[in-house]
C-alpha positions in Angstrom: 87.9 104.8 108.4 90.5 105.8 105.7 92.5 102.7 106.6 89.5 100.4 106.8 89.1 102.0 103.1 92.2 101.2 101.9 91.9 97.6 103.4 89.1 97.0 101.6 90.5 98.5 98.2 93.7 96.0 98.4 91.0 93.1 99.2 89.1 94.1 96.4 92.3 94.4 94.1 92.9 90.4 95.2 89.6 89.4 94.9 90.3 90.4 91.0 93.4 89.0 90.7 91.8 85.9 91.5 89.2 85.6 89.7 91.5 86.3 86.8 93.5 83.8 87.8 90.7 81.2 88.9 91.8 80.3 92.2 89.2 79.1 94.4 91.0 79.8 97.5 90.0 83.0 98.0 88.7 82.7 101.5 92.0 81.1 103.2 93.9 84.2 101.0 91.6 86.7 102.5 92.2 85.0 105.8 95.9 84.8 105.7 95.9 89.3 104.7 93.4 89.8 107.8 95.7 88.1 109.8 
């Protein structure tokens, strides 16, 4: 459970980073960190 949290916190963290940035690739990025 603690590392599916942690998971989800560095997802989140690039999910901001993103948005920031205004990339709309988000879903092949998340894709290419889940492996």
């Amino acid at each position: 459970m603690n590392e599916f949290r942690r998971l989800a916190a560095k997802i989140d963290q690039h999910m901001q980073q993103l948005a920031a940035q205004g990339v709309s690739e988000t879903h092949a990025i998340v894709n290419r960190m889940m492996g």
